[in-house]
C-alpha positions in Angstrom: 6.8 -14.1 -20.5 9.7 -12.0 -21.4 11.8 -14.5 -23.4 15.5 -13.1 -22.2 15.9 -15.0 -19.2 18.8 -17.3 -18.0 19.1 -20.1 -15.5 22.2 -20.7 -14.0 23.5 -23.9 -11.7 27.4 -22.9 -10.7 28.6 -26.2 -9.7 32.1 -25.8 -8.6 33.6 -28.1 -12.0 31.3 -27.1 -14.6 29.1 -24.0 -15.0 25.8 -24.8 -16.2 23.4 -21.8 -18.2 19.9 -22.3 -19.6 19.4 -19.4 -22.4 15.5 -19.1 -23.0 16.2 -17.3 -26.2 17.6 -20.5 -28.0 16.1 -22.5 -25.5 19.8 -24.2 -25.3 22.2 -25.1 -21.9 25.6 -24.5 -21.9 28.2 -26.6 -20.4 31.9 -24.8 -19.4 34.0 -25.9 -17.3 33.9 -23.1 -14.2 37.4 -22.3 -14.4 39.4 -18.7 -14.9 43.1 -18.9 -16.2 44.9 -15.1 -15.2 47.9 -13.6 -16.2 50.5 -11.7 -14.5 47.5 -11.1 -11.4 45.1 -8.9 -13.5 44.8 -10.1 -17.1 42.2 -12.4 -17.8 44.0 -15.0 -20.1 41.9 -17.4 -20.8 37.7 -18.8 -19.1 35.8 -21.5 -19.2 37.1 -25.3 -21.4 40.0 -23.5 -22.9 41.3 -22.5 -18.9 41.0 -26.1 -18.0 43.2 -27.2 -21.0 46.0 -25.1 -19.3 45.4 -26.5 -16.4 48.3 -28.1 -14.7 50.0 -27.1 -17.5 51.0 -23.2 -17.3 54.1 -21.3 -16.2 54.1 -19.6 -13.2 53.0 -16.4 -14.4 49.4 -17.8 -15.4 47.3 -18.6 -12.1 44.3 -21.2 -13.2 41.6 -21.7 -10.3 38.0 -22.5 -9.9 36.3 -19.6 -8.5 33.7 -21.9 -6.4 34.9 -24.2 -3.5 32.6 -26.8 -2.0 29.4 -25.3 -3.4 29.5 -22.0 -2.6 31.9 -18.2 -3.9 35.4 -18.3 -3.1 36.6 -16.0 -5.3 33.7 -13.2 -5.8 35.5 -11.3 -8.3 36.9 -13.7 -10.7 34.0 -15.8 -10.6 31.5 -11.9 -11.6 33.8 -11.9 -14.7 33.4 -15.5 -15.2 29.5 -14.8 -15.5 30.2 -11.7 -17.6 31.6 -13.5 -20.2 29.6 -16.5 -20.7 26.0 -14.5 -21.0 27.9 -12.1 -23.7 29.2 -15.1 -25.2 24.9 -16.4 -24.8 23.6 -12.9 -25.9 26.3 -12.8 -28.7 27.4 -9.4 -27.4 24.3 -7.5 -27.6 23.5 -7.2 -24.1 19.9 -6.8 -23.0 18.2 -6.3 -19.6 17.3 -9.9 -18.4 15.7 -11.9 -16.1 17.9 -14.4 -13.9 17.2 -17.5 -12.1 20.3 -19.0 -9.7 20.2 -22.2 -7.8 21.7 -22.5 -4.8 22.5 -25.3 -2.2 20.2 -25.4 1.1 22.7 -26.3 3.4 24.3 -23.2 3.3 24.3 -19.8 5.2 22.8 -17.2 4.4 25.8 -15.0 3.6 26.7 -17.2 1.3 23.0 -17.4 -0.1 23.2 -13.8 -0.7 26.9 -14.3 -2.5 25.1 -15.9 -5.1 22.2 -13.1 -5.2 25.2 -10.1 -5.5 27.3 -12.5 -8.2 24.6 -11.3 -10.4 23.9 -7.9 -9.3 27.6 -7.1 -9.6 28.3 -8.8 -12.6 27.0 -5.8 -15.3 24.8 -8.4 -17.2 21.7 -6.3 -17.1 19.7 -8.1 -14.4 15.9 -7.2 -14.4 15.3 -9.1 -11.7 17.0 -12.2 -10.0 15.4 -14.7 -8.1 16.7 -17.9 -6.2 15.8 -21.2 -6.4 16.7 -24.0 -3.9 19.6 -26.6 -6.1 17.3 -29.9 -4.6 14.1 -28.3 -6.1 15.4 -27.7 -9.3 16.8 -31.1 -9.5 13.6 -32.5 -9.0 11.9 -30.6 -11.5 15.3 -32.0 -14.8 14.4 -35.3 -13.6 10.6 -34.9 -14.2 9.7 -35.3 -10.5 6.2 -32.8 -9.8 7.6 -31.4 -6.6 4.9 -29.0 -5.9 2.9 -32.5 -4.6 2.9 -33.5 -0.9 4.8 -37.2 -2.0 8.3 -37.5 -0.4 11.5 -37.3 -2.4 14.8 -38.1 -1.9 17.5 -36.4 -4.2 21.1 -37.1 -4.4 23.0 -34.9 -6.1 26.6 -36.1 -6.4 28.6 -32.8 -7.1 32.6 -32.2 -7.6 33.4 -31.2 -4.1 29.8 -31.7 -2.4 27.0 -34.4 -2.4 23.6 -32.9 -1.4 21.2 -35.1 0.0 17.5 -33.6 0.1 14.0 -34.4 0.9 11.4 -32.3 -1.1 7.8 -32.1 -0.4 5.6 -29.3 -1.7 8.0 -27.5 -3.4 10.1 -27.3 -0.4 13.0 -28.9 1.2 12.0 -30.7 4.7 15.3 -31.9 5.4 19.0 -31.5 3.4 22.3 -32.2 4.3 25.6 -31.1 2.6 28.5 -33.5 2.7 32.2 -32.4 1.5 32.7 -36.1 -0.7 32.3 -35.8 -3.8 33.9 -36.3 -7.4 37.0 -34.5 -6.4 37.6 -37.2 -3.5 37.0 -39.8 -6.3 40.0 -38.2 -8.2 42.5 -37.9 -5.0 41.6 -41.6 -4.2 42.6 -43.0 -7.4 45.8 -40.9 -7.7 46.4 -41.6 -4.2 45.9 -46.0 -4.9 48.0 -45.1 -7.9 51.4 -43.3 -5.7 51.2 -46.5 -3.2 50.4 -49.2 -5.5 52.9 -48.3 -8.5 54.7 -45.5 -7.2 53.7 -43.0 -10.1 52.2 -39.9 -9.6 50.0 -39.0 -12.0 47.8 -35.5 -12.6 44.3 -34.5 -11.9 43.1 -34.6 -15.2 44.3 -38.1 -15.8 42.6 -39.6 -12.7 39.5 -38.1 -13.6 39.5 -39.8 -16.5 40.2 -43.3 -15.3 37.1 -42.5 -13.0 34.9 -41.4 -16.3 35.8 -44.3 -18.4 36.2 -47.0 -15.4 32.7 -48.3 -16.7 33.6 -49.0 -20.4 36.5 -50.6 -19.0 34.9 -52.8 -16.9 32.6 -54.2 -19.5 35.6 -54.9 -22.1 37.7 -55.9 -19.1 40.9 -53.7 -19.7 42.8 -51.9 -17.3 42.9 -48.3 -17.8 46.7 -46.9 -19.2 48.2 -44.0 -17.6 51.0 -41.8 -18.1 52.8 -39.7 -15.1 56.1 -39.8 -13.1 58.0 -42.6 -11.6 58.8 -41.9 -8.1 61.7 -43.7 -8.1 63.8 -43.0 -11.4 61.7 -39.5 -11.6 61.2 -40.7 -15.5 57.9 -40.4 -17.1 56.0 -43.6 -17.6 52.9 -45.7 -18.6 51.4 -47.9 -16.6 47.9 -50.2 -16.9 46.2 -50.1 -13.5 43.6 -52.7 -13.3 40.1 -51.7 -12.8 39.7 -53.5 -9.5 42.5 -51.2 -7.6 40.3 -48.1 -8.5 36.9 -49.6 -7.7 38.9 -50.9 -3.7 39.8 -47.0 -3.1 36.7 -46.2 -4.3 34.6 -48.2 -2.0 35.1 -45.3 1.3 33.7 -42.6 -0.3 31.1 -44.4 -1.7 30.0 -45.8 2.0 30.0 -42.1 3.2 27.3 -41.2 0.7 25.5 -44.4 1.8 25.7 -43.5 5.5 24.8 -39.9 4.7 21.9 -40.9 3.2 21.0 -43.4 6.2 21.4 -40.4 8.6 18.3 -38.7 6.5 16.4 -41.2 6.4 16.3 -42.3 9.7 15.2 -38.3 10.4 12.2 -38.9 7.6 8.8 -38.1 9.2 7.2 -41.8 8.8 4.3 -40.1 6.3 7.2 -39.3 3.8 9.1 -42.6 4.7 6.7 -44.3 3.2 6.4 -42.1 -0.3 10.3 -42.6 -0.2 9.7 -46.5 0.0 7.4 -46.3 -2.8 9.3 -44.3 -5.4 12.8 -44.8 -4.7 16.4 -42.4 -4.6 16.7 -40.3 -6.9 20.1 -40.0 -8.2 21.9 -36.8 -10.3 25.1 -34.6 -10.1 28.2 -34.9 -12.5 29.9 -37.2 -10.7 26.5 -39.8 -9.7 28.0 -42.0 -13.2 31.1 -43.4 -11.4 30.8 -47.0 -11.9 29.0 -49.3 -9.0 27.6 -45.9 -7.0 24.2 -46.4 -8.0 24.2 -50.0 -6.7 26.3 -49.3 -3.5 23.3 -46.7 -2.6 20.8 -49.6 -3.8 22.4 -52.0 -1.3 23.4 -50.1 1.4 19.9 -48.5 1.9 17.7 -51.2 0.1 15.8 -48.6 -1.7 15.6 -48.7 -5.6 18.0 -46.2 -7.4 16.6 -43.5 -10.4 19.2 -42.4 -11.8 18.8 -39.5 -13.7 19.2 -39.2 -17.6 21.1 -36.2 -17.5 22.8 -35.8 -14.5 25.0 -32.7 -15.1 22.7 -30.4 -16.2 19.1 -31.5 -14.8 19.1 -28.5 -12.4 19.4 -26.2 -15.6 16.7 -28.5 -16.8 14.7 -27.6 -13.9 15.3 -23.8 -13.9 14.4 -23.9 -17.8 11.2 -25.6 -16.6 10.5 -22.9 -13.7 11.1 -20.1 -16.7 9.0 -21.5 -18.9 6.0 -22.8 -17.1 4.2 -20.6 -14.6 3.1 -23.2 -12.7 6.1 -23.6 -10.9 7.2 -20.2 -10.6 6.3 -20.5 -7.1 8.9 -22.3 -6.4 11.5 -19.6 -6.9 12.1 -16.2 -4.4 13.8 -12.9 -4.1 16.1 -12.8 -1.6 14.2 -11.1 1.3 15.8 -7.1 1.7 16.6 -6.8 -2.1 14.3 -5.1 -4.3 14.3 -6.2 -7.5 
């Protein structure tokens, strides 16, 4: 097994890359900071800590929207950069393994195929793997077995909910809620409830640390802009407002997850019944998810030990072990 080989999961917040040389996955956020239209200022964490923060002349964005390339060419140097960074500059011919999501076309399949052809990394040969699959392989699930599986992945923009069953996917669907709608929900409680308006960055962390602030029952203290006096102020919003605007998005998953079941062939049903939800993606944490999806579908709830990077997990598995190497394809058309 030629050991220079990566495995990449491009999730629209954070890009995830397994190196098989170290054996390590790193974790950036998938964001490009430009200057003046053409100079690449600044990638990765250090983009997002500009974020919301630059003058007018530096353009930050995320090249992904809703799962799949927005931005082809910015998000080609994004990949650039982080396998030098992995490689350490000497940059050798290797293999790569991309997931993508199901529910997508197949243009936008192939987007993810030419991201790494076009990128100059040296790609020996690039093969896809389905997102759900790979999920199921990080959380330890055998997926090549005929047993039914349900996987919910709860991404930034998108929550993919997936059925797997011999290392396939019997039935997936892609639904635009997802840790993003978390954010605008709590700055949105927080404009109507205490007229501030507060940044991005600062309702995604009231959404991160709503759990530890539940169990030493403190509200959560933020900082933004009176609407009124146009001042800047703290507030302490209590931990019940966010978990009410919350409770929407979190039913939308539940019903979403309903919709596939209730299309389940009865055979799989049944494996489902037996084993449970299984629950991963960056934003699956949030506080009182796991037990909404508990109650609303009465189904018991795995939730997955490390949900923002078991797809890398899984594509590290597929790379190492050439049991399941079946599981991943060539786009059909490309040679290799």
């Amino acid at each position: 097994m030629a050991n220079n080989a990566f495995g990449i999961d491009l999730g629209t917040n954070n890009i995830k890359i397994y190196s098989r040389s170290d054996d390590s996955i790193l974790v950036e956020k998938n964001m490009i900071a430009i200057e003046n239209k053409n100079t690449l200022f600044a990638y990765g964490d250090s983009a997002f800590e500009m974020y919301e923060k630059a003058p007018s002349n530096i353009h930050i964005t995320y090249p992904l929207s809703s799962g799949v390339i927005a931005d082809i060419k910015n998000m080609e140097t994004l990949v650039r950069y982080f396998i030098f960074d992995l490689q350490k500059g000497n940059g050798k011919p290797a293999d790569f393994y991309i997931a993508v999501p199901t529910d997508v076309t197949e243009v936008e399949k192939r987007a993810f195929y030419d991201l790494i052809k076009d990128s100059n990394v040296k790609a020996r040969k690039i093969m896809v793997v389905e997102k759900a699959v790979a999920d199921g392989l990080g959380m330890e699930i055998d997926v090549k077995n005929s047993q039914g599986v349900l996987v919910v992945n709860v991404g930034y923009e998108t929550t993919e909910i997936s059925i797997l069953s011999l290392g396939g996917i019997v039935l997936s669907r892609l639904i635009k809620t997802g840790g993003l709608k978390f954010d605008e929900a709590i700055r949105a409680a927080i404009r109507k409830e205490f007229s501030l308006i507060i940044g991005g960055k600062t309702s995604e962390m009231v959404k991160i640390s709503l759990n530890e602030l539940e169990k030493e029952e403190r509200g959560a203290v933020v900082y933004g802009r009176d609407i009124v006096t146009g001042l800047p102020v703290e507030r302490e919003i209590p931990t019940r407002l966010v978990e009410e605007c919350l409770e929407e998005h979190f039913n939308t998953i539940v019903d979403n997850v309903k919709v596939i079941l209730e299309r389940t062939p009865p055979e799989l049903a049944a494996d489902i019944y037996r084993h449970g939800i299984y629950l991963t993606g960056g934003a699956s944490q949030i506080s009182h998810l796991a037990e909404r999806l508990a109650t609303g579908t009465g189904l018991r709830v795995n939730v997955s030990e490390n949900p923002l990077t078991s797809v890398c997990l899984g594509l590290a598995k597929i790379i190492k072990d050439d049991n399941y190497k079946s599981v991943a394809y060539a786009i059909e058309g490309m040679s290799r």
